[in-house]
N, C-alpha and C positions, 0 to 999 in steps of 0.2 A: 863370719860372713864369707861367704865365698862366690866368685862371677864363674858359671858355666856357660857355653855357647852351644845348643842342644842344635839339632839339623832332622828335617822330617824330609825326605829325601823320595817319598814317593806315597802315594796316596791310593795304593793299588787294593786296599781293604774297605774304599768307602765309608758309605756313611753306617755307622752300625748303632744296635739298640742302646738305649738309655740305661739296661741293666747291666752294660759291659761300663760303665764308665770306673767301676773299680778293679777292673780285670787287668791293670798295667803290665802282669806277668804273660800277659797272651801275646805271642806272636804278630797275629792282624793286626793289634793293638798300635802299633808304631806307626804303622802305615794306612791308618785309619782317621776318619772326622767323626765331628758328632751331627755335623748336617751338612749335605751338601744338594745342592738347590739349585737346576740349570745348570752345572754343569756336568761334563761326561770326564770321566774317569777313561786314561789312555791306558792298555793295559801295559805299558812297560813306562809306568810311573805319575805324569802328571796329571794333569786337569785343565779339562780347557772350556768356555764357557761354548754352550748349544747354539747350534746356529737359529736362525727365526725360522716360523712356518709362513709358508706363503699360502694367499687365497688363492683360491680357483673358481668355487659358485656355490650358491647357496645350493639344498636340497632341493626335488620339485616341491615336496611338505614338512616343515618346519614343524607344523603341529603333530606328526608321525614319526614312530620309531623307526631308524633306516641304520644300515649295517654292511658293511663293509667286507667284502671277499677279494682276494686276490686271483688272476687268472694269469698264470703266466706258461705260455707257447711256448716262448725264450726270450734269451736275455733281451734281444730286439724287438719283440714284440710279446710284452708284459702291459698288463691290464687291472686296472683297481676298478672293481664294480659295486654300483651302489644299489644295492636292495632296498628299497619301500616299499607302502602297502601295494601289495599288485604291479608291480613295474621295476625294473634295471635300467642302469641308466651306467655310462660307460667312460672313465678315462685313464688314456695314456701319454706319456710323453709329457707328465706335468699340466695337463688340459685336461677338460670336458671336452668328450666328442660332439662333434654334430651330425645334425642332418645331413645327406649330401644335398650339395647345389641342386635344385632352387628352392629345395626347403628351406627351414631357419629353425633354429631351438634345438636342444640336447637330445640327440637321438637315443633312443630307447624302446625296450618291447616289453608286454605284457606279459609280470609275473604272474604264479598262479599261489604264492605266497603271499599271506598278509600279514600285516604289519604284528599281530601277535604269535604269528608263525616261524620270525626269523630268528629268533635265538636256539631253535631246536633244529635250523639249520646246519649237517656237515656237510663234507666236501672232499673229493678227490678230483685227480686229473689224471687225464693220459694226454697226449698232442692237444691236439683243439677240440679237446672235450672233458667239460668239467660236468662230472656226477653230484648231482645231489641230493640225500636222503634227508629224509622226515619221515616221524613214526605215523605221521596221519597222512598221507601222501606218497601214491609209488613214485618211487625213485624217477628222477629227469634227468637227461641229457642236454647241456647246454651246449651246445655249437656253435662255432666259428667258422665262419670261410668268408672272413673279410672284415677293416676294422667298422665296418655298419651294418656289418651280416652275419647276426649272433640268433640263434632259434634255440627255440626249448622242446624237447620231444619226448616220451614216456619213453623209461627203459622197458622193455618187456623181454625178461628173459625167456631163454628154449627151453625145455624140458628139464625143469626145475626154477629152483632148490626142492624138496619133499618134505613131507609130515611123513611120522614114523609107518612102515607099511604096517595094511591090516591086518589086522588081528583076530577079528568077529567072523560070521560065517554069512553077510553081508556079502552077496555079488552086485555086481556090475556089468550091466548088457551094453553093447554099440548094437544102434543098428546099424551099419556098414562097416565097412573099412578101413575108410580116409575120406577125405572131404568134410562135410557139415554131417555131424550126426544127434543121433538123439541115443545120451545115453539113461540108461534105467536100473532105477537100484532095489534091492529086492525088497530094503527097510532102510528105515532112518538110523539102526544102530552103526555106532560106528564113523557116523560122518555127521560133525558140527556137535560132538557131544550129545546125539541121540539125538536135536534137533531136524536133521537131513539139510538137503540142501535149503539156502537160505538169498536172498536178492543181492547183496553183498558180495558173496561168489560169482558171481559176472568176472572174467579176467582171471580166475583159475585153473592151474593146470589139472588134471588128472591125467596119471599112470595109468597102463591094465597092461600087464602081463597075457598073454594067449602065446600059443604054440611055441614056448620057450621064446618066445621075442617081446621086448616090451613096445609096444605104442603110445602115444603122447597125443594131447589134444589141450585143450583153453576152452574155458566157457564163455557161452557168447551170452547164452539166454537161460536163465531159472526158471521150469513149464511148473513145478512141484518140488513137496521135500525129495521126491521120489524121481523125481528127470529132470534133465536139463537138456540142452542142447550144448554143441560141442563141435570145435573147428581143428580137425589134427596138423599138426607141424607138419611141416615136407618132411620125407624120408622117416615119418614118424607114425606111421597108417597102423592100424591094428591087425593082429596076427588073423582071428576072425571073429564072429560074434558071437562066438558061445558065450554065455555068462561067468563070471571067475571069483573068485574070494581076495584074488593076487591086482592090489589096487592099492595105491598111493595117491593121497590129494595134497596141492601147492601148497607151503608153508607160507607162502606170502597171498596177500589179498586182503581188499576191506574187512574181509571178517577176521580174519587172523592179525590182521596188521601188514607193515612196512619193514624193512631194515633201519635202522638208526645209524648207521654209520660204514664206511668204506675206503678203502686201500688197493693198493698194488702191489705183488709179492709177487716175484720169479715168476713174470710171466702169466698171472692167475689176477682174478677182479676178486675180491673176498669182500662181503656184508655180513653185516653181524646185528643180531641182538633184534626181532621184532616183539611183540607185544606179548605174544604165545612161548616165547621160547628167546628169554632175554640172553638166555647165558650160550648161546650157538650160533656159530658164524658158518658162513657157506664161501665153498671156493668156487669159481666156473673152472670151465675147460681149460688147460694149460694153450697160450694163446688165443685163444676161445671164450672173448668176454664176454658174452652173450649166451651159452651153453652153459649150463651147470648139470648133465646129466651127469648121476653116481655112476652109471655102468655104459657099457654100448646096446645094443636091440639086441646080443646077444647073453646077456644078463652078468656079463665077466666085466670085473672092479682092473679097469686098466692104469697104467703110469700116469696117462694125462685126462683119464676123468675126474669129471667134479668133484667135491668132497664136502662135507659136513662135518663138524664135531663141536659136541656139546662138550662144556667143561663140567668135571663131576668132581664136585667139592661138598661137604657139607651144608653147603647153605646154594642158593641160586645167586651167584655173582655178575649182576649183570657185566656185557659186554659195552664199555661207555664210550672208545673210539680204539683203532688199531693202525698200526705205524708198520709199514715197512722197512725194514733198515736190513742191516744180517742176519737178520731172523723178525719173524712176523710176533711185534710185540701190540700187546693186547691190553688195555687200562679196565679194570674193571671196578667194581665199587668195593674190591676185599683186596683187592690190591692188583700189580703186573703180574701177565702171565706170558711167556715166550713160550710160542709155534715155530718147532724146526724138524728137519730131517734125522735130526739125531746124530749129524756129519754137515763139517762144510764142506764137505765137497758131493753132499749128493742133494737132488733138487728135490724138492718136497711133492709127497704123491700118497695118496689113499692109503697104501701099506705102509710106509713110514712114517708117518706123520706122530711127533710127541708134542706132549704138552704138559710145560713145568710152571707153578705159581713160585714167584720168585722172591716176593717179600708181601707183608700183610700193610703196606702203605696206600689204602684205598684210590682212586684216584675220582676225581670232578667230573661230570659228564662236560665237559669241555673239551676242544682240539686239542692236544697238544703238537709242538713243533720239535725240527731235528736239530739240533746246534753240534758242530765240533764231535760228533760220530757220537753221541748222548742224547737222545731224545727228552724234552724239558714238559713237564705235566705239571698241571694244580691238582692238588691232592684233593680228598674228599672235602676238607674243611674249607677251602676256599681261601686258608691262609697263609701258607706255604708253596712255595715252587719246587718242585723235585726234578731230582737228575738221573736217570732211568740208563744206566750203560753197565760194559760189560768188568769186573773188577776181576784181573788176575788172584790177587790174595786168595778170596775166597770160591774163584773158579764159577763165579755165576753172576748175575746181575745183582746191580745194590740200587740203593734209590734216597741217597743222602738229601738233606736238606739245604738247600740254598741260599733261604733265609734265616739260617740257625741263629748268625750273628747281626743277625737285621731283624727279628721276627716282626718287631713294628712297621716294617714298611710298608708291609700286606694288609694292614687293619685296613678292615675297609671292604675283604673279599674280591680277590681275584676274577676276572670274567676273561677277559681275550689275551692272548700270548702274539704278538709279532718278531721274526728275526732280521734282521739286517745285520748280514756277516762283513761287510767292509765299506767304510776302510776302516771300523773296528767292529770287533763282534759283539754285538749289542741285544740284549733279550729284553723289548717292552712289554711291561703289565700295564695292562687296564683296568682299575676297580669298577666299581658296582659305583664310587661315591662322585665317579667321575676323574680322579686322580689319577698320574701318568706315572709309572715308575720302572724303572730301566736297571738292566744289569750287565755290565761289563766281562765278559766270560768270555775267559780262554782257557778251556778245560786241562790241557797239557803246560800249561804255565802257573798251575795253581792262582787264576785272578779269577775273585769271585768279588766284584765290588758293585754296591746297589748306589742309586743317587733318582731325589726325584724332581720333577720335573713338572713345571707350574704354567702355564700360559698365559701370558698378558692379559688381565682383564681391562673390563671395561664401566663405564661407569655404574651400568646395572651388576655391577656382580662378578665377580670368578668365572672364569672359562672351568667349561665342564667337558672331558671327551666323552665319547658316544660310541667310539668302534675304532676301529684300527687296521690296520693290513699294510704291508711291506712287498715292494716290487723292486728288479734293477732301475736304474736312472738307464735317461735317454743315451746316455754316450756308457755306458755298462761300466762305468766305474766306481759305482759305489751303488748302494741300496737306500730305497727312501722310505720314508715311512709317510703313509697317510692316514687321515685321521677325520672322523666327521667332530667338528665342534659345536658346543650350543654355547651361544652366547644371548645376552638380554642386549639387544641396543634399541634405544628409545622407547622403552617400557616394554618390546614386545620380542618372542623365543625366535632366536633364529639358531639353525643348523647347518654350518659350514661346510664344505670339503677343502682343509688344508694339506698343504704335506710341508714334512721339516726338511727345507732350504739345505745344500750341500755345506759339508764343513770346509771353515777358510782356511785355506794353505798358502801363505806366501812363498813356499818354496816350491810349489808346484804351478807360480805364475800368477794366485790372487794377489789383487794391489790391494788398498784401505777403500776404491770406492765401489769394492765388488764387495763390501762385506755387509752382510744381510742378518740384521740383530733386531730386528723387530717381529710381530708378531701377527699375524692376519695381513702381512702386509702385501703391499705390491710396488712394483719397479717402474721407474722409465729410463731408457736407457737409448741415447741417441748421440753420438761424440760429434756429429754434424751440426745438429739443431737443440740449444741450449735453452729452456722453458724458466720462467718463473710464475707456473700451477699445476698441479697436477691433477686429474681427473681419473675418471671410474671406482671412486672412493665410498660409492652409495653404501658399501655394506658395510663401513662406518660412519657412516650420517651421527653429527651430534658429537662425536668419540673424541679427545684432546688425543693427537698421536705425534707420535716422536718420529723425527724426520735426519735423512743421513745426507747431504748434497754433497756429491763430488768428494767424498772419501772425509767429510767433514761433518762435524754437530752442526746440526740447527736450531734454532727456537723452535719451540712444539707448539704447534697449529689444532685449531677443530676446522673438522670436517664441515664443508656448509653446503648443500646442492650437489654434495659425491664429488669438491674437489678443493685444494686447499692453495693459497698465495704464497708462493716462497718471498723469502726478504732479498735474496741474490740468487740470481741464474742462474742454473747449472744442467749439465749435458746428462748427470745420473746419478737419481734420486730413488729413492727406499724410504718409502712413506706405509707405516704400521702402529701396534701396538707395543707400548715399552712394555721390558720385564726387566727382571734382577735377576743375576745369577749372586748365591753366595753360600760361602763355606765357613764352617766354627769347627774350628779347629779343635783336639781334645787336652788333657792334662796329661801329659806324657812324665813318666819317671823319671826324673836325672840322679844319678847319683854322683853325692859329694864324699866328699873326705870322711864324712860322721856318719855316710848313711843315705838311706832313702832321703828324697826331696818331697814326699810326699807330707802334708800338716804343716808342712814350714811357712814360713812367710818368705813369699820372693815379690819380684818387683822387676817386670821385661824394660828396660832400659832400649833397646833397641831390637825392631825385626828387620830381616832381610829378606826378599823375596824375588828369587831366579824366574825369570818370564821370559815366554818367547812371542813376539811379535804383539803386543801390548800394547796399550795405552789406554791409562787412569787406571787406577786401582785404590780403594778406598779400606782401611783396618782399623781395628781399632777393637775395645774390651766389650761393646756393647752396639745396638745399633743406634741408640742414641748417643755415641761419642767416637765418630769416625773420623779419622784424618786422610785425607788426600795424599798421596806420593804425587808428588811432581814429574811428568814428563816431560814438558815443554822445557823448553832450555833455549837460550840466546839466537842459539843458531838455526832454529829452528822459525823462517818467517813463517809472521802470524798469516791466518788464513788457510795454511799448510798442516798436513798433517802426516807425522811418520812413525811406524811401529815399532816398538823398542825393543829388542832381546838383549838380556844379560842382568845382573842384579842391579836392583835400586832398594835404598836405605832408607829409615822411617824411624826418627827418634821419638818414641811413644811419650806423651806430657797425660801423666795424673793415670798411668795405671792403678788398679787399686791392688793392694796387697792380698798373697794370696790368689790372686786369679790368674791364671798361666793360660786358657783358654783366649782366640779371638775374633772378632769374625772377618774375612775377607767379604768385601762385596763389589760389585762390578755392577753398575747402571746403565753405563751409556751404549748405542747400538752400532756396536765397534768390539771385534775379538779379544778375550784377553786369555792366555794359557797360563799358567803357574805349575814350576817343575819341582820346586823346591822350597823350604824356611827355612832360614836360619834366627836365632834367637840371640840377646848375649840378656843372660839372665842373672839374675842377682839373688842369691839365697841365704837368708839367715838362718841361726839356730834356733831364733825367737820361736 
């Protein structure tokens, strides 16, 4: 028999799969759980449990799909936007915007998306303008100039992008100039697939080359397969009206289709991927986001014109979103392709332009996001995260998997990525099943640790998320994440706008009655005027919620008329939904004198458990036989309540033999962090 005293010293591997549990020889292994639940993983060691989400407002439709964008200007003025059928609806600053004075109600304006439209929505931004593409819908401009003066406008590029030039002996007449013309074509070959023109074509451009100059025009009006009518760009007139063979029609338009997706790179707007021509992305003008001409009126392929290119692979790899970073990376469905100048130090332009397929790891038609100089994707299968950066070794990109040692965490299929880089750097996933799950990543520190994340239910049922998006906080010190929730209260679906509550720092000034460990909840908060009820609790009506007064437990209350009776008065109160954060620990190797500790019979005699600013923590071999650690102590008057750091001891009664595993759990709506365990173990030969 022999007493070992093992120490897990840092929890920086998470929670990992069920098929590593006899993998003792791995690395991650030590520094790993087998579930961890609410809380977040620090990436330089501990675990501290999640703060709460706070309400903000229901959706305008609870019975409609609605979906969450982020808008952000800058740090100071960042925006979470909420998409439903037909309408945007706007908040920053931890609020719902309004009306201004003497309206009343969530200001908002009319989308031209509907509710089964929004998931095929992307997105980019420059300043106060967020681009948005759909393959069934030309590209919009959302706009800003003020936080109640947001408009939506049709991008209409200039002369371009193009379809490949003609080829057939198919001319093309203008009768004038410039100005409104009617152009006429000799035949239908050649244009729409031998169809000719078609009603659809309204809002396409046409090329025509004459007297070595090209001119540019937009169709206003389809007369026949064989004319249209036609309105030229400024500075864009026709050389003259002879007829020509040298003609080029828009690549974009109802009949051809949309781009699907858009970026920013050096100074250039790039869309990629419409219905006709999935696997080719267009750049505009360099500075010039609204030009996309290939040449100037004098047909010479300049440094800062447009550009086009098709990728040429064996198969047609669609183009499914593209990322600006130091080099224009491109996710396609056969895997990432990087767009560069073939040097970094020269700017990307029509003659230099390469492009390399960099590994065969498909990717999602989904956003992906930038983390730590690595841009982060779902791969084709929906069940994996990958990390898309540049690998010295092998002198090119790699695209490891994330979830290699978690592959279970993703069941479920991945749908939305959010980042919130501080005050830790944090990668949420969103499934399809509604499920939250979060990664701890700090790419140059090797922490790759996964933990998920459950939200308070309620009596009807398990909280579901719905969408997700990441902004800075009002005072730009950390990032927040918001979240639309569905929850069932009193038989019937409602859909939330929460965001997850700042994390508590007592060394940066939080006290115990600033800590916010409930769920859906809301505050009141007045050191002047002390209350025993709290009100505007309707979007729990019915719900038993756990209550925090004045840095202390209270008995749990239902909701009755949107507001509930405290038992003692208090100046600040945090009325929400409870959760549990908790962690099970794994079967770690000790070695004794005869050998692995592995198959033996042992028996934990006592755990110890390093915490910082804590109180209550409950352990134990199972969830039905948990013991309480003690915090309260003599000196401590009752009523009062204070956070403990340093270790506290826990003499375990009736472990069972054999089981080395335990769970920590943490219920109350009050912080608890754990930096460390210590064990004193006891192992037989038996």
């Amino acid at each position: 028999m022999a007493k070992v005293t093992p120490i897990q010293t840092n929890f920086t591997g998470g929670e990992i799969s069920p098929r590593l549990l006899g993998r003792v020889d791995l690395t991650k292994y030590t520094s790993s759980v087998q579930r961890c639940e609410n809380f977040i993983c620090f990436p330089h060691g501990g675990i501290t449990k999640r703060s709460g989400t706070r309400f903000i407002a229901e959706v305008k439709d609870s019975s409609k799909k609605v979906r969450l964008i982020p808008f952000i200007f800058s740090t100071v003025q960042a925006y979470v936007l909420e998409f439903g059928h037909n309408y945007v609806r706007f908040y920053r600053n931890e609020g719902q915007i309004q009306v201004p004075s003497p309206g009343t109600g969530a200001y908002e304006i009319v989308s031209p998306y509907g509710e089964d439209d929004l998931d095929e929505i992307k997105f980019t931004q420059s300043a106060d303008i967020l681009y948005l593409t759909h393959p069934n819908y030309q590209t919009r401009k959302l706009s800003r100039t003020g936080h109640t003066a947001f408009s939506f406008s049709l991008f209409d590029a200039i002369d371009g992008p193009w379809g490949e030039i003609n080829t057939t002996s198919t001319t093309l007449t203008a009768s004038a100039t410039s100005g409104s013309v009617t152009i006429t074509a000799s035949a239908v070959t050649g244009i729409n697939s031998g169809q000719g023109f078609i009603s659809t074509d309204v809002g396409r451009g046409i090329r025509i080359l004459r007297s070595g100059k090209w001119g540019a025009a937009y169709i206003t009006a389809v007369n026949s397969t064989t004319s249209v009518t036609a309105t030229t760009w400024p500075d864009f007139s026709f050389g003259d009206t002879t007829g020509t063979d040298n003609w080029r029609l828009g690549i974009w338009s109802d009949t051809t289709g949309w781009p699907t997706t858009a970026t920013f790179y050096q100074q250039r707007l790039f869309f990629a991927n419409n219905i006709t021509t999935p696997n080719t992305l267009w750049a505009s003008e360099s500075g010039n986001f609204e030009t996309f001409s290939p040449t100037n009126r004098d047909a010479e392929v300049l440094d800062d014109s447009g550009l086009d290119l098709t990728l040429a692979t064996d198969q047609v790899n669609a183009i499914r979103w593209m990322y600006g970073a130091k080099q224009l990376l491109l996710g396609t469905s056969d895997g990432p392709f990087v767009v560069s100048s073939g040097s970094d130090n020269l700017a990307l332009t029509p003659n230099n332009v390469t492009v390399n397929r960099e590994t065969t790891d498909g990717t999602a038609n989904l956003r992906p996001i930038g983390a730590s100089r690595a841009t982060i994707f779902i791969d084709r299968t929906r069940t994996k995260i990958r990390e898309l950066a540049y690998n010295l070794e092998v002198d090119g990109f790699s695209t490891p998997d994330l979830t290699l040692i978690a592959e279970h965490i993703t069941t479920g299929n991945a749908k939305e990525l959010a980042y919130t880089r501080s005050p830790d750097s944090l990668i949420w996933t969103l499934l399809d099943t509604g499920e939250l799950r979060c990664l701890t990543y700090e790419r140059a520190q090797d922490v790759v640790a996964w933990h998920r994340h459950i939200l308070g239910a309620t009596t009807g049922g398990a909280a579901k998320v719905k969408s997700i998006a990441a902004i800075p906080s009002a005072d730009e010190l950390e990032e927040q994440l918001y979240m639309i929730v569905e929850r069932t209260i009193g038989g019937s679906t409602k859909q939330y706008v929460e965001f997850l509550e700042k994390a508590f720092d007592q060394a940066k000034g939080d006290v115990p009655k600033d800590a916010f460990f409930v769920d859906s909840g809301l505050t009141y908060d007045n050191p002047s005027v002390s209350v025993t009820s709290v009100s505007g609790l309707d979007h729990l009506e019915g719900e038993s919620v756990r209550i925090l007064a004045d840095g202390a437990n209270h008995p749990n209350k239902t909701v009755s008329g949107g507001e509930v009776t405290l038992e003692r008065s208090a100046n600040t109160v945090h009325v929400g939904l409870s959760y549990r954060a908790l962690m099970r620990t794994l079967d770690p190797e000790v070695q004794t004198e005869t050998g692995p500790s592995q198959g033996k019979t042992r028996r934990i005699e006592r755990i110890t458990a390093r915490v910082v600013d804590t109180y209550t923590l409950k352990i134990g071999p199972s969830l039905n036989n948990l013991q309480e650690i003690p915090f309260r102590t003599p000196s401590i008057p009752m009523g009062s309540l204070e956070l403990f750091t340093g270790d506290k001891r826990l003499l375990l009664a009736h472990t069972p033999d054999r089981q080395f595993d335990l769970y920590f759990v943490h219920d109350d709506p009050l912080p608890c962090t754990v930096l460390a365990i210590m064990y004193a173990l006891v192992v037989s030969e038996r």
